[in-house]
C-alpha positions in Angstrom: 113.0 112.7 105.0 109.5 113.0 107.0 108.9 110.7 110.5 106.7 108.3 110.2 105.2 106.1 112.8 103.8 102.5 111.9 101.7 99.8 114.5 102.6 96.2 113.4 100.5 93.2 114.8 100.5 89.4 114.4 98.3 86.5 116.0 99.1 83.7 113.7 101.9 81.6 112.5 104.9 82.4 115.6 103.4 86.1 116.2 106.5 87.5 117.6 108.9 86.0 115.0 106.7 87.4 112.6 107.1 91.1 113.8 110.7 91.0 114.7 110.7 90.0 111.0 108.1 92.5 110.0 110.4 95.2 112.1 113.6 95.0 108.9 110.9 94.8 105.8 110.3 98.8 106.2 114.6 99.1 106.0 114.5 97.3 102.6 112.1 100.4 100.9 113.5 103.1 98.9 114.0 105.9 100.9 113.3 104.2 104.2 115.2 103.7 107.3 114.0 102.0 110.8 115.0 104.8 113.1 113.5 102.9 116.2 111.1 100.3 117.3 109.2 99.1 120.5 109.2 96.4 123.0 107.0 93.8 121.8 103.6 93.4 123.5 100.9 90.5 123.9 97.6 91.8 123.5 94.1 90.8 123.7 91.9 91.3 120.6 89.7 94.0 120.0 86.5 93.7 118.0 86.7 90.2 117.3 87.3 88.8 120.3 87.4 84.8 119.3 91.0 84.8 118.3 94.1 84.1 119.4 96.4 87.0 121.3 98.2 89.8 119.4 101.5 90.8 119.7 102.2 94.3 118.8 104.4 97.2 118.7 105.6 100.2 116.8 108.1 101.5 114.5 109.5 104.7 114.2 110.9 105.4 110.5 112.3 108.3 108.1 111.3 108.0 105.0 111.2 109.9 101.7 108.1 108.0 100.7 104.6 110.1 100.4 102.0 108.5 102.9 100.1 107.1 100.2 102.9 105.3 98.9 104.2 104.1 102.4 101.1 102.7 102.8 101.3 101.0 99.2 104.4 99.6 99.9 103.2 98.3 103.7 100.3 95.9 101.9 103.2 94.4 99.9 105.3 93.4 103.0 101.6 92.4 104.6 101.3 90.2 101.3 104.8 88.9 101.5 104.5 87.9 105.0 101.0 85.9 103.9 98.8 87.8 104.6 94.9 87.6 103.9 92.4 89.8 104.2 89.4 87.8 105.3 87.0 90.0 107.4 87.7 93.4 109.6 89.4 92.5 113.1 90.3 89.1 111.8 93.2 87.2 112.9 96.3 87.9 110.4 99.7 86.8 109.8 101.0 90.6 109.6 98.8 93.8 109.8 101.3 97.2 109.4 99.3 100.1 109.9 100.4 104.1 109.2 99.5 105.9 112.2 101.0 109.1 112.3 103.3 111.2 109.4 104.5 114.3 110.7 103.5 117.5 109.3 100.2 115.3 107.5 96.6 115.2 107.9 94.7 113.7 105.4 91.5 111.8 104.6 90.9 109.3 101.8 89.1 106.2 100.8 92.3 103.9 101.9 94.1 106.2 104.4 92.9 108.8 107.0 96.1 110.6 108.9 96.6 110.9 111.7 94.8 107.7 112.7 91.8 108.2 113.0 91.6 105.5 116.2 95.0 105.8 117.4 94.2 107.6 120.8 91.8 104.7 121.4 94.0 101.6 121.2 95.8 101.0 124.0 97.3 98.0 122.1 98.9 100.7 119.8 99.3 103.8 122.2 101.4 101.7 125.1 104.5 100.7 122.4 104.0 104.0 121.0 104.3 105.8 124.5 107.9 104.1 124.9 109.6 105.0 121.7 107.9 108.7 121.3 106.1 110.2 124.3 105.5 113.2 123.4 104.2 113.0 120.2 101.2 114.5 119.9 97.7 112.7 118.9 94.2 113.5 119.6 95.0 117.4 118.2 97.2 118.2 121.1 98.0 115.3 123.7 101.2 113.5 124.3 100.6 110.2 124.2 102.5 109.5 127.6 98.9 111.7 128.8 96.9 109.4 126.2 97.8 106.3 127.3 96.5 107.2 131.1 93.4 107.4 129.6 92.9 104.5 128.5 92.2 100.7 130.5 96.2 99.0 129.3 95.1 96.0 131.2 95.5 93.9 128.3 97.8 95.2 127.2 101.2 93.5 128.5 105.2 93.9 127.6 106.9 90.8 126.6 110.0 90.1 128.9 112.0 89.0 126.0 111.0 92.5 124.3 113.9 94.2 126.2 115.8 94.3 122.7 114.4 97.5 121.7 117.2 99.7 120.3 117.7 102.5 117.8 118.1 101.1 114.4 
């Protein structure tokens, strides 16, 4: 089993219903299991900017799955959940996005590991602070150090999104 850490984000149709949904789909894979997940957050849009809030958060899995195949099988649930792909940064139903596979780096035309963006998003790098702090991103920071790098301002934790537990 490898460790594999996934960002999933909604701003349409009940956002948070959609990722505490969106938090089981990963369970249901061959080879998978939700070891834990993040608070949800409400967050402002980046890139885009005329939509509605996201909320986010993070997963933490084990999984027997190559990246490439994870990823395969995370644009299936994205499909299942209604998703459409419409234009970059658009608003979406479900967006599930590999961030980080231990022990893998690597670049191709539909997946670049670590994320390539990851140390940037504050959106991403605040759930991901709570459930693994010391992972490392950016070649050698902990995110706990990465996320005080970065403006979280918009980036706030949902007081319902207590429920965070080990899977």
């Amino acid at each position: 089993m490898t460790r594999a850490y996934v960002a999933l984000g909604s701003n349409l149709e009940r956002p948070s219903e959609q990722i505490r949904a969106a938090f089981a789909a990963p369970a249901a894979l061959d080879g998978t299991r939700v070891v834990r997940q993040s608070s949800l957050y409400k967050t402002t849009p980046v890139g885009y900017l005329d939509q509605p809030d996201f909320i986010n958060a993070v997963a933490e899995l084990d999984t027997s799955l190559t990246p490439l195949a994870l990823l395969q099988a995370l644009m299936q649930i994205e499909t299942g959940f209604g998703r459409v792909r419409t234009f970059r940064n658009a608003p979406r139903v479900l967006d599930l996005d590999v961030l980080h596979v231990d022990g893998c780096q690597m670049q191709t035309e539909t997946l670049t590991l670590p994320h390539p963006r990851l140390h940037e998003r504050a959106f991403v790098l605040v759930p991901l602070a709570e459930i693994a702090p010391e992972l490392l991103v950016a070649g050698d920071i902990p995110v706990r150090e990465a996320v005080k790098r970065l403006d979280v301002s918009g980036v706030m934790r949902l007081p319902d999104g207590d429920d965070r537990h080990a899977m």
